[in-house]
C-alpha positions, 0 to 999 in steps of 0.5 A: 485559270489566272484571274480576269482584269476586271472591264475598264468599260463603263456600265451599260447603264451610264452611257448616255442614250439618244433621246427620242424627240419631236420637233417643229418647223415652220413647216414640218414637223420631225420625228426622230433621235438626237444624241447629246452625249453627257451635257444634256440636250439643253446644253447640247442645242446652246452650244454656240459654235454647231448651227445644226442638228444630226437626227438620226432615224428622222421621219418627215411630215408636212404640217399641212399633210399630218397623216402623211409621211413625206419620208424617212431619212437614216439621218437629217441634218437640220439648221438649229435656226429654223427649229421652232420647239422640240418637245420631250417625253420627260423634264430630265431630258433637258438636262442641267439648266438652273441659271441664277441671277443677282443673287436668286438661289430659287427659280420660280415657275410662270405659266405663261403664253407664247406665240412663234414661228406660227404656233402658240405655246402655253407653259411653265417657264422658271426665272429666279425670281419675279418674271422679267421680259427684257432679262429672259428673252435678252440676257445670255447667249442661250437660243433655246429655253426650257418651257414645261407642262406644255401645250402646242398648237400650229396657228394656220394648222389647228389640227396640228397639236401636241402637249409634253411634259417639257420642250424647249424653244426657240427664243429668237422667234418669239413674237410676243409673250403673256403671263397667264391670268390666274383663271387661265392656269392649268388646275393641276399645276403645282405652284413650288418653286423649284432649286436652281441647278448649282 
C-alpha cells in the first residue's frame, strides 16, 4: 500500500480545554466551562473589546438559596462587569500574567485582605516589587487580577464559602484593600518570590 501522509492535526494533548470554573456575582454563584483558547483565562477576561462571558454547561444557584439549583443552562452568557471573582482549581490556569514595572524582573507576593461585591477575599497578590495601592488597583487597562491561595466568603451569606489555589477578581469593585499583618498570614504560606513571565 502507498504510504499514508503523516496527520496535519495537532496532537490531542496540545489543543486547548475548557476550563472548569466557579464564579460569583453579586447574586449568584455559577458552575460551569469557559473556553479561552491559547491565551489563558487571565488574557481571555482582559480582553478589552468582549463584556461578556460564554459558559458553557452552567448550573445557576442563588446565594441565599445555596442547596438549591435555580437552573442549568447548555450556555449562560454573562456580563464580565457583574463578575465579582472566578475561582480556579489550579495557579496555571490563569495563564501568562507577569507584568514588570520600572525595572522589577521578580514579582513579589503580599498576602493581603480585600472586600468587594459583597464578599471578603483573602490572598496572595504579586507586584514587582513593594506593594502600592495607587499602581495595582490604577495602573493598566486590566479588570481582573490574579489573587492566589485564596479564601472567600459572601458578606450577608456566611454560609456561602470557598477557598482555591487561585481566582481572579474584579478590580473595578474593590471596596477597600489591607495588607495582612504578619500574625494573620497563613503558616503554610511560602515567602519566595516568584520570576515575573518575560
Amino acid at each position: 500500500p502507498p504510504p499514508r501522509s503523516p496527520s496535519l492535526s495537532p496532537p490531542a494533548a496540545s489543543v486547548p480545554k475548557p476550563i472548569s470554573v466557579e464564579m460569583y456575582t453579586e447574586s449568584h454563584r455559577i458552575l460551569g466551562r469557559i473556553d479561552p483558547g491559547p491565551m489563558g483565562l487571565f488574557s481571555y477576561l482582559n480582553i478589552p473589546t468582549t463584556n461578556y462571558l460564554e459558559v458553557e454547561g452552567a448550573h445557576l444557584n442563588r446565594l441565599h438559596q445555596p442547596g438549591r439549583m435555580v437552573a442549568r443552562f447548555q450556555t449562560l452568557w454573562l456580563v464580565k462587569d457583574e463578575i465579582v471573582t472566578v475561582l480556579l482549581s489550579s495557579r496555571a490556569e490563569i495563564g501568562p500574567s507577569g507584568v514588570a514595572r520600572g525595572g522589577y524582573s521578580t514579582m513579589v507576593p503580599h498576602w493581603v485582605h480585600l472586600v468587594l461585591g459583597g464578599y471578603e477575599l483573602r490572598g496572595q497578590v504579586e507586584t514587582p516589587g513593594k506593594f502600592n495601592y495607587g499602581s495595582f488597583m490604577i495602573e493598566g487597562d486590566r479588570i481582573f487580577i490574579p489573587l492566589y491561595n485564596t479564601e472567600l466568603i459572601a458578606i450577608l451569606f456566611p454560609d456561602i464559602r470557598a477557598s482555591s489555589p487561585a481566582m481572579l477578581f474584579n478590580r473595578e469593585m474593590v471596596d477597600a484593600i489591607a495588607l495582612l499583618p504578619k500574625e494573620a498570614i497563613p503558616p503554610h504560606s511560602s515567602p519566595e518570590p516568584t520570576r515575573a513571565a518575560p
